[in-house]
Each structure stands twice: as C-alpha cells, then as structure tokens.
C-alpha positions in Angstrom: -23.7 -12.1 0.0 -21.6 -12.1 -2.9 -22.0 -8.3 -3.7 -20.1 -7.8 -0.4 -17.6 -9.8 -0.3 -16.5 -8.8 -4.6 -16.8 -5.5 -3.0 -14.1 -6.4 0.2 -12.0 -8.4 -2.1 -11.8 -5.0 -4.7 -10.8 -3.1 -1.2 -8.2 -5.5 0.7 -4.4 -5.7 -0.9 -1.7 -7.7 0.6 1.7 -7.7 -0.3 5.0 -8.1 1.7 9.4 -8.7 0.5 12.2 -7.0 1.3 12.0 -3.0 1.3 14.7 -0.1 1.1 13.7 3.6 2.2 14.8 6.0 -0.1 14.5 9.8 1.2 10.8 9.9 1.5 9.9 6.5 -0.5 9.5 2.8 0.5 10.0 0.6 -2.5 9.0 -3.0 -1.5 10.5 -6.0 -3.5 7.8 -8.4 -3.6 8.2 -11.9 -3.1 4.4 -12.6 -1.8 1.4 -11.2 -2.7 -2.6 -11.6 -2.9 -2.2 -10.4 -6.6 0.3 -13.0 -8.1 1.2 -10.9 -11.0 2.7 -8.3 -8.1 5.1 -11.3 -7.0 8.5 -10.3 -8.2 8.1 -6.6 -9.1 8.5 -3.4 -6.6 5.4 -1.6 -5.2 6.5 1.6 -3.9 4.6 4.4 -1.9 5.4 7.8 -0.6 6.2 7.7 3.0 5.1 10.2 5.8 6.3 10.3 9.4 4.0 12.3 11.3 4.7 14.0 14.7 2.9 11.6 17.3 4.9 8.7 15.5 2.7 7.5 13.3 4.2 6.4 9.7 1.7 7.0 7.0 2.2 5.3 3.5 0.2 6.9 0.2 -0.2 5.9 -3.7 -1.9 7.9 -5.8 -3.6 6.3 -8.8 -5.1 8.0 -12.0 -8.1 5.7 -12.7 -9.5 5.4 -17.3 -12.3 7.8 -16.3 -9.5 10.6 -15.0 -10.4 10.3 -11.5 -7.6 10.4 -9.0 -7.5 7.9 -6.5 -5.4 8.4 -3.3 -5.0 5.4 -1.0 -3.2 5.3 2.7 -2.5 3.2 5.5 -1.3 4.7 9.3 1.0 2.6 11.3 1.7 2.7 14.6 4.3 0.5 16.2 2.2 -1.3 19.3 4.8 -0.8 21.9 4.5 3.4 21.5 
C-alpha cells in the first residue's frame, strides 16, 4: 500500500564516499547517495565504540516543532 511504503522510504537513508575519523566523529564525503542533493557534501555522526565491539553511529536532529530526534545504527563486523 502506498501509505507503507511513503512511510519506509521517510525511514531508509543510504549514503556512502570516502570517510576520515576525527577523535570521536566520522565525517563521510559523499559521492553517492539515495538523496541526490547529499552527493558532494559531508554527513557526519558521532561515533561510539562499545565494549563487545560493536561501533554505534548517532545524529541528533532538532525537528520545526522542537522535537529532538536521535537516530543510530550498530555495526558489527561479521567475522567477530
């Protein structure tokens, strides 16, 4: 239905470039991305490395209404 998949397209970024880790940031050059107007500017996220090896990436985002938004994602490489 097309309620759901608006709804999965407002919840699913991609975005990938070259990247430089700076103390606890990961700026992320972008040369690809499924918003084109992110394609040659830097998306950058605070960066977590957790205990059990997981790496943890975070962005929070103030939205009109003054809501805070905090996003994440948890990596894992597969071979731990």
């Amino acid at each position: 239905p097309d309620d759901e998949r608006l709804r999965a397209f407002d919840t699913y970024l991609s975005y990938g470039g070259q990247y430089k880790v700076v103390d606890s940031v990961l700026t992320t050059r972008v040369s690809y991305a499924l918003n084109p107007s992110w394609v040659g500017g830097d998306q950058v996220r605070n960066l977590e490395m957790t205990d059990d090896g997981h790496l943890i990436l975070k962005l929070s985002r103030a939205w009109p209404d003054g809501r805070v938004m905090t996003g994440w994602v948890k990596w894992k490489h597969a071979n731990d």
